[in-house]
GURO-538532 format. One record per residue (C-alpha): residue number from 0; residue in one letter; x, y, z. Coordinates in steps of 0.02 Angstrom, whole numbers. Layout:
<nodes>
NODE seq type     c1     c2     c3
NODE NUM    A      X      Y      Z
...
</nodes>
This chain:
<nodes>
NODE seq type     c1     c2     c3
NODE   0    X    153   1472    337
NODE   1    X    -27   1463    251
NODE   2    X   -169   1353    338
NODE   3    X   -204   1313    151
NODE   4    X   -124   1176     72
NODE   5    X   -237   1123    -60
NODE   6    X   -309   1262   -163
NODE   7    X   -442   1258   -313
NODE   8    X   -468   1392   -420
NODE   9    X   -596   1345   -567
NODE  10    X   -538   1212   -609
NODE  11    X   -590   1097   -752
NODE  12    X   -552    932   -834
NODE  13    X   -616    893  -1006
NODE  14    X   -601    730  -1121
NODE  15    X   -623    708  -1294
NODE  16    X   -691    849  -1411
NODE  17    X   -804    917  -1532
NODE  18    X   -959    801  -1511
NODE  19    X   -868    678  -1405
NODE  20    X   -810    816  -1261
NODE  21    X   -845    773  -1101
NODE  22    X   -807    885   -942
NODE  23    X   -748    754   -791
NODE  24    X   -746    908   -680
NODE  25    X   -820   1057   -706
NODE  26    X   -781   1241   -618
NODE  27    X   -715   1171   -469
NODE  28    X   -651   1295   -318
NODE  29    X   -612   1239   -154
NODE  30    X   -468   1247    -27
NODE  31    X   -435   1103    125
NODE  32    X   -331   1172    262
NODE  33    X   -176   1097    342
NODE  34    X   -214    961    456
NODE  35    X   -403    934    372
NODE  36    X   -486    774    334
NODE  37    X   -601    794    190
NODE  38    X   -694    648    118
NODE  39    X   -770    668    -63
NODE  40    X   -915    583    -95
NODE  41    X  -1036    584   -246
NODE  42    X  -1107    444   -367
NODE  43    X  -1002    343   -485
NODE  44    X   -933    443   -647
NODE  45    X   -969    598   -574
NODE  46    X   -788    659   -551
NODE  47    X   -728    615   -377
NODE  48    X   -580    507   -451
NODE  49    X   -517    624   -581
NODE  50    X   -549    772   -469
NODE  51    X   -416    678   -316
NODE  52    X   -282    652   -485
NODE  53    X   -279    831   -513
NODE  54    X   -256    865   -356
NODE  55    X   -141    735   -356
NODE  56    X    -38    793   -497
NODE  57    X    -65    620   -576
NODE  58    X   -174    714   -705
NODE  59    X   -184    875   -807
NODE  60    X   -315   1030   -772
NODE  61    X   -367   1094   -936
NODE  62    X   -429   1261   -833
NODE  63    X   -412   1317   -693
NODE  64    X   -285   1352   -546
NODE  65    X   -212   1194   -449
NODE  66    X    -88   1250   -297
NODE  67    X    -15   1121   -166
NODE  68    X     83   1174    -18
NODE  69    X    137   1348   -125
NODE  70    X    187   1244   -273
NODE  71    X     62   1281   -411
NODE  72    X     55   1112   -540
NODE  73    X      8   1186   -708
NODE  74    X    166   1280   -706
NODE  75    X    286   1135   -675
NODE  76    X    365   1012   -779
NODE  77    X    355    833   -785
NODE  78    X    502    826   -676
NODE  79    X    461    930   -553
NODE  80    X    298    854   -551
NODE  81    X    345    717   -501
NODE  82    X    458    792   -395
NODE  83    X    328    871   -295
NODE  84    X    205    702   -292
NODE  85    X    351    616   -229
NODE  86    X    394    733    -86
NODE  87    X    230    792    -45
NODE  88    X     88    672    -59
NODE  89    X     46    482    -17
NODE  90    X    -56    376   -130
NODE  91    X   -162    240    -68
NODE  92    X   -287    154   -196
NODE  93    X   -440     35   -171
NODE  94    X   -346   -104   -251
NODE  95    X   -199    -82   -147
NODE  96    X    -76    -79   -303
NODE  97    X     44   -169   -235
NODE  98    X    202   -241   -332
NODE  99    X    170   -447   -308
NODE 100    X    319   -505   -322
NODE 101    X    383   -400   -201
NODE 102    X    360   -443    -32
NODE 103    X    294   -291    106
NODE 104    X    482   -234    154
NODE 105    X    534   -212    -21
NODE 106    X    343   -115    -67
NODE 107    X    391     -1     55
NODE 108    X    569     35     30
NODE 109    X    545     38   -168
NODE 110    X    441    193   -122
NODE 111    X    602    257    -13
NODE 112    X    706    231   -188
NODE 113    X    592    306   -303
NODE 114    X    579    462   -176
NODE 115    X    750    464   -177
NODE 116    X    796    415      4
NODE 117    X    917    289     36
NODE 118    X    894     96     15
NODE 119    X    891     21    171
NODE 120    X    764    -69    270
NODE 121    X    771     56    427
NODE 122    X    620    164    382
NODE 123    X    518     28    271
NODE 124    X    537    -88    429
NODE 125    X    505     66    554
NODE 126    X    338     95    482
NODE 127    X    267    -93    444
NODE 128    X    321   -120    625
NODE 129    X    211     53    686
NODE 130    X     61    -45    581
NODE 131    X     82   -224    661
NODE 132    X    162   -298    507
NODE 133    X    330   -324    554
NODE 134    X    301   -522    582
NODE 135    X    239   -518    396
NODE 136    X    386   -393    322
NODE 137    X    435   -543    212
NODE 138    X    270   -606    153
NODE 139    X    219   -590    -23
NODE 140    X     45   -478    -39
NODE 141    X    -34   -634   -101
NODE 142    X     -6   -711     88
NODE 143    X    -91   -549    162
NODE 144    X   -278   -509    209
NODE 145    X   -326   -365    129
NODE 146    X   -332   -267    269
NODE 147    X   -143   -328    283
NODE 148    X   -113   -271    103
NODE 149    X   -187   -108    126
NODE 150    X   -102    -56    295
NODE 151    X     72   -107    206
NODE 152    X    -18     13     52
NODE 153    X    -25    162    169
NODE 154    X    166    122    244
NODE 155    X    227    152     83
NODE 156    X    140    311     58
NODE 157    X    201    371    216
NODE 158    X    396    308    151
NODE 159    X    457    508    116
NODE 160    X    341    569    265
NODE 161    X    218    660    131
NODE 162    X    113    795    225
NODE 163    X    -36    744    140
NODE 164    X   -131    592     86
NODE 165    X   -229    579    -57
NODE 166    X   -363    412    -49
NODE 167    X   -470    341   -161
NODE 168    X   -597    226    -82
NODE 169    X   -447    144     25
NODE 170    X   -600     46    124
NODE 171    X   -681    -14    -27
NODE 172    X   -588   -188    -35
NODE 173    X   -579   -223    161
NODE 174    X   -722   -314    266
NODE 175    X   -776   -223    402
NODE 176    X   -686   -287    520
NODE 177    X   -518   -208    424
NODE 178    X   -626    -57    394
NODE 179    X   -638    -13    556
NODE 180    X   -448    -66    588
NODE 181    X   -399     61    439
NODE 182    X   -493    224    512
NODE 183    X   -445    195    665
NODE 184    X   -269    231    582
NODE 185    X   -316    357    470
NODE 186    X   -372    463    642
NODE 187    X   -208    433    715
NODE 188    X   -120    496    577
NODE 189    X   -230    655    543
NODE 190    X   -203    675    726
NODE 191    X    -35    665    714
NODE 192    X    -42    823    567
NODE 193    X    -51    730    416
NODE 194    X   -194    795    291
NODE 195    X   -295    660    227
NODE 196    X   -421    696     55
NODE 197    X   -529    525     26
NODE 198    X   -635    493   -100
NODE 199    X   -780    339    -38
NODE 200    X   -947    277    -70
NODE 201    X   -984    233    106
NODE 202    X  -1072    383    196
NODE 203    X  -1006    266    386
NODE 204    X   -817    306    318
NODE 205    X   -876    476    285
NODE 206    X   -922    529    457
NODE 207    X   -750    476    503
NODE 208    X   -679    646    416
NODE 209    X   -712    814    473
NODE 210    X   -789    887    314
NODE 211    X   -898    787    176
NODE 212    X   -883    857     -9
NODE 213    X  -1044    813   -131
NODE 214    X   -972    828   -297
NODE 215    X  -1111    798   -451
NODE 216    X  -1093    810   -625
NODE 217    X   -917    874   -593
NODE 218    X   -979   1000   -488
NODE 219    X   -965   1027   -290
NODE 220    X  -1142   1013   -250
NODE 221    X  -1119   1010    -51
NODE 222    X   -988   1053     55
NODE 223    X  -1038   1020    252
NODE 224    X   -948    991    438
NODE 225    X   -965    846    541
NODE 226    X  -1012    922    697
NODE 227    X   -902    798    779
NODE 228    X   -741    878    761
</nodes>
């Protein structure tokens, strides 16, 4: 099995055209290795979202080369797109994205259905218990802290035990208190295997991951090692 399970090969994303074109990202190359944690940081409308939904699969390359765990996206299908999302990646967002009329159980297991896994509370309970949130498996997100909202956030990415996690500014909405709550998680997972891609603003969250992207006009600008790992 490859160490590589994200892979970049010039890829670009552009918007509009004629006059109006815009390139969101621009010639990008770059691989993350099984296991990684690689945070993507960069100023705001430079790229860093729309680069994570390519890689994602959430959004079309126009050029390029876009291969996750040996499956390469521009050849697939919608179906098997989504196929592919669903078995292979977890999504967690700044603003959560929780459904709120669903309480945390049923977040977590709709995630089980839309995988396809069976609908039953076994798993969806399993992991809000693993996050401290069993005593709250029947609360509405609106009676959650955000910290709260975002752990049950990351449960349901983890529903179909995805190999990698894809995270844009997941801290963004917490106070620091939940910040520090969250990475503390996030290490525990990437111990446990799982490969975690975050975009953030916050250069504190950043030294949490073992490599720091720079990404700039579209462009990877910077690509350097925390020497703590």
């Amino acid at each position: 099995m490859s160490n590589t399970v994200i892979e970049l090969e010039k890829v670009s994303k552009t918007y509009g055209s004629g006059a109006a074109e815009a390139k969101a990202v621009s010639e990008v190359s770059m691989t993350v290795e099984r296991g990684g944690w690689v945070a993507i940081m960069g100023p705001s409308g430079h790229g860093k979202s729309t680069l994570l939904q390519l890689i994602g699969g959430l959004d079309r390359a126009s050029a390029g080369r876009i291969v996750l765990d040996g499956a390469e996206l521009g050849t697939l299908d919608a179906a098997e797109l989504a196929a592919v999302r669903g078995k292979k990646i977890g999504f967690v967002f700044q603003f959560f994205n929780l459904m709120p009329h669903l309480t945390a159980l049923e977040n977590v297991e709709i995630a089980l259905w839309l995988g396809g896994g069976t609908h039953n509370n076994g798993r969806a309970m399993e992991l809000l218990e693993r996050f401290g949130l069993g005593d709250k498996a029947h609360h509405l997100p609106s009676m959650l802290s955000g910290g709260q909202q975002q752990r049950v956030a990351i449960a349901r990415a983890l529903a179909n035990e995805p190999d990698i996690l894809l995270m844009d500014e997941p801290t963004g909405n917490l106070d620091s208190g939940s910040e520090v709550e969250l990475l503390t998680l996030l290490g525990e997972l990437n111990k446990a295997g799982k490969t975690l891609l975050m975009v953030t603003h916050n250069p504190a969250v950043a030294q949490c991951a073992e490599r720091v992207l720079q990404v700039k006009d579209g462009r990877i600008v910077g690509d350097a090692r925390n020497g703590k790992h």
